[in-house]
LODREN-463658 format. One record per residue (C-alpha): chain; residue in three letters; x, y, z; residue number from 1. Coordinates in nm, 2 decimals. Example, Ala and Ser with C-alpha at 12.3 -4.5 7.8 and 13.67 -1.06 7.14 Angstrom:
BEGIN
cadena,residuo,u,v,w,num
A,ala,1.23,-0.45,0.78,1
A,ser,1.37,-0.11,0.71,2
//
This chain:
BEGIN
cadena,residuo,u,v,w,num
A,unk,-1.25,0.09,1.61,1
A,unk,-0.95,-0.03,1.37,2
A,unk,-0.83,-0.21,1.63,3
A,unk,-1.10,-0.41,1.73,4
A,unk,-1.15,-0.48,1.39,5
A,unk,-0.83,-0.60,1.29,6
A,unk,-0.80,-0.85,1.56,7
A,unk,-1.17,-0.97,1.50,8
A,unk,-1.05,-1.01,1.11,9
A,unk,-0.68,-1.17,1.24,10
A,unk,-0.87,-1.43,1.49,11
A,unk,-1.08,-1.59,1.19,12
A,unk,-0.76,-1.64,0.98,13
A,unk,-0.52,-1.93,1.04,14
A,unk,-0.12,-1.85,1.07,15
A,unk,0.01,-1.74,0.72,16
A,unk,-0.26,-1.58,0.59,17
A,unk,-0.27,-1.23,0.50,18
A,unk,-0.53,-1.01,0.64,19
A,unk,-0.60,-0.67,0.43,20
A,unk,-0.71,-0.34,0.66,21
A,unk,-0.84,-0.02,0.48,22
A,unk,-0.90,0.22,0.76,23
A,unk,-0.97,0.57,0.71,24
A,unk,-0.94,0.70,1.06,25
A,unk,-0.61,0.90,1.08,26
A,unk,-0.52,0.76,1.41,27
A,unk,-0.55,0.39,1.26,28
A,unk,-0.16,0.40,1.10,29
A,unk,0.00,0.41,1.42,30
A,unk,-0.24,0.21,1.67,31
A,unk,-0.25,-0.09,1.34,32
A,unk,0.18,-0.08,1.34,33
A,unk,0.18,-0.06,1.72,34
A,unk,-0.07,-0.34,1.79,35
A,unk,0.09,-0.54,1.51,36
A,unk,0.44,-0.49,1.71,37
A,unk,0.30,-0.60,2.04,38
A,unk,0.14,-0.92,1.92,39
A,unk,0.36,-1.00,1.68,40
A,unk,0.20,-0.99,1.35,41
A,unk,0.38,-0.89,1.08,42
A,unk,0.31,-0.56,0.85,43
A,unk,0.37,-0.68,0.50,44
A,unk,0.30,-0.37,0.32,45
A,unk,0.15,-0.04,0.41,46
A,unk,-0.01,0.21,0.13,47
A,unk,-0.12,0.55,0.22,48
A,unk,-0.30,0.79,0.02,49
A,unk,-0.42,1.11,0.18,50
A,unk,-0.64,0.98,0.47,51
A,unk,-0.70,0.63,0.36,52
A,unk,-0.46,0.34,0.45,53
A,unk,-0.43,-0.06,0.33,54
A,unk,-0.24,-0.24,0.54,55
A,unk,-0.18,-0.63,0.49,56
A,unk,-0.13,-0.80,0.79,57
A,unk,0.07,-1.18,0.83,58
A,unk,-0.08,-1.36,1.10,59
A,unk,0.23,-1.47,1.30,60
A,unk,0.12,-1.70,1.59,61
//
């Protein structure tokens, strides 16, 4: 479900903007970096504590 909603949140921003994730699904950190690497959107920062992640997302394209 991250996935989903990460694109649903990066199709409603234009290119530049900076899309925040908080996901708590432990699978999330690696399907986020490796969607973000094959459509080429740019992880900004990532912070991780215990199960919960933030990710801020560039749109690229």
């Amino acid at each position: 479900m991250p996935i989903a909603m990460t694109k649903e949140g990066i199709d409603k921003i234009e290119v530049g903007q900076i899309l925040k994730v908080e996901a708590d699904d432990p699978a999330a950190e690696e399907d986020i970096k490796r969607w973000a690497k094959r459509t080429g959107h740019k992880i900004l920062k990532f912070e991780k504590e215990d199960t919960f992640m933030i990710f801020y997302i560039e749109k690229t394209k």
